[in-house]
N, C-alpha and C positions, 0 to 999 in steps of 0.2 A: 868550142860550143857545138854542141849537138845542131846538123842542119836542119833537120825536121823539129829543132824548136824555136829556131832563129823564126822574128815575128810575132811570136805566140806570146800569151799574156804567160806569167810567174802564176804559178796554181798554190805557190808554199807561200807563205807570209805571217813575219810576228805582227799583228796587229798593236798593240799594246805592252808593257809590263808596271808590274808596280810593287817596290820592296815591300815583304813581309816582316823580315825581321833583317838581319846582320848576313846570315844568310841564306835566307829563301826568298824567291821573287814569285810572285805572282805572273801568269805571262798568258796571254790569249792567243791562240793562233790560228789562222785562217787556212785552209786548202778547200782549193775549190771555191763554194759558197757555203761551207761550213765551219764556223767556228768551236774551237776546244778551249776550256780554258784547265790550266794546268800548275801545280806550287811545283815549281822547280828547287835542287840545289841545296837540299837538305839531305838525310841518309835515303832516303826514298823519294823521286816524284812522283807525283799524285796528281792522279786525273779527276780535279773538281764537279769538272760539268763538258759532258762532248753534244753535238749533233745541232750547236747553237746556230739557228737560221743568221747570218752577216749583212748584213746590214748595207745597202747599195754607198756605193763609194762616194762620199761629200765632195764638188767642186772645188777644187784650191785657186787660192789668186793665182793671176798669171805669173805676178812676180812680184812673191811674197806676199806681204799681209798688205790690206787695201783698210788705209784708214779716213773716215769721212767725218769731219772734225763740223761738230755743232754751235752756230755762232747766235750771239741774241740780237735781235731787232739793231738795228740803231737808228738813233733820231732822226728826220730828215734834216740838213743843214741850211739854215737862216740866212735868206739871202737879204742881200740890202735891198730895201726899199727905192732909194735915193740914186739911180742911174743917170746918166750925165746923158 
């Protein structure tokens, strides 16, 4: 590793991909804060759309997915009347 980038954030990044067909993938890529999106993996890639503003990075759970499970009411429980 290069020392003058030990620290430093990744500037390349695939954001996304998504099959086209058997074999071309659709594939977004980020450098910087610019995103390109590109059909790879056919006789030619093709640059669909470049110069795409990226979109600030979403917060991830700390650890993995955080599931918050919705419960219904329940009745209050009936107590006896009749105490000794």
């Amino acid at each position: 590793m290069d020392p003058a980038r030990k620290g430093r954030e990744k500037r390349l990044a695939v954001v996304e991909t998504a099959p086209v067909d058997a074999n071309r993938k659709l594939c977004l890529v980020r450098r910087d804060d610019v995103e390109h999106l590109l059909i790879i993996g056919g006789p030619v890639d093709l640059v669909v759309e470049t110069g795409i503003k990226a979109l600030p990075p979403q917060p991830q759970p700390p650890h993995g997915y955080v599931v918050i499970a919705k419960t219904a009411p329940r009745p209050a429980p009936k107590l006896s009347q009749n105490r000794a």
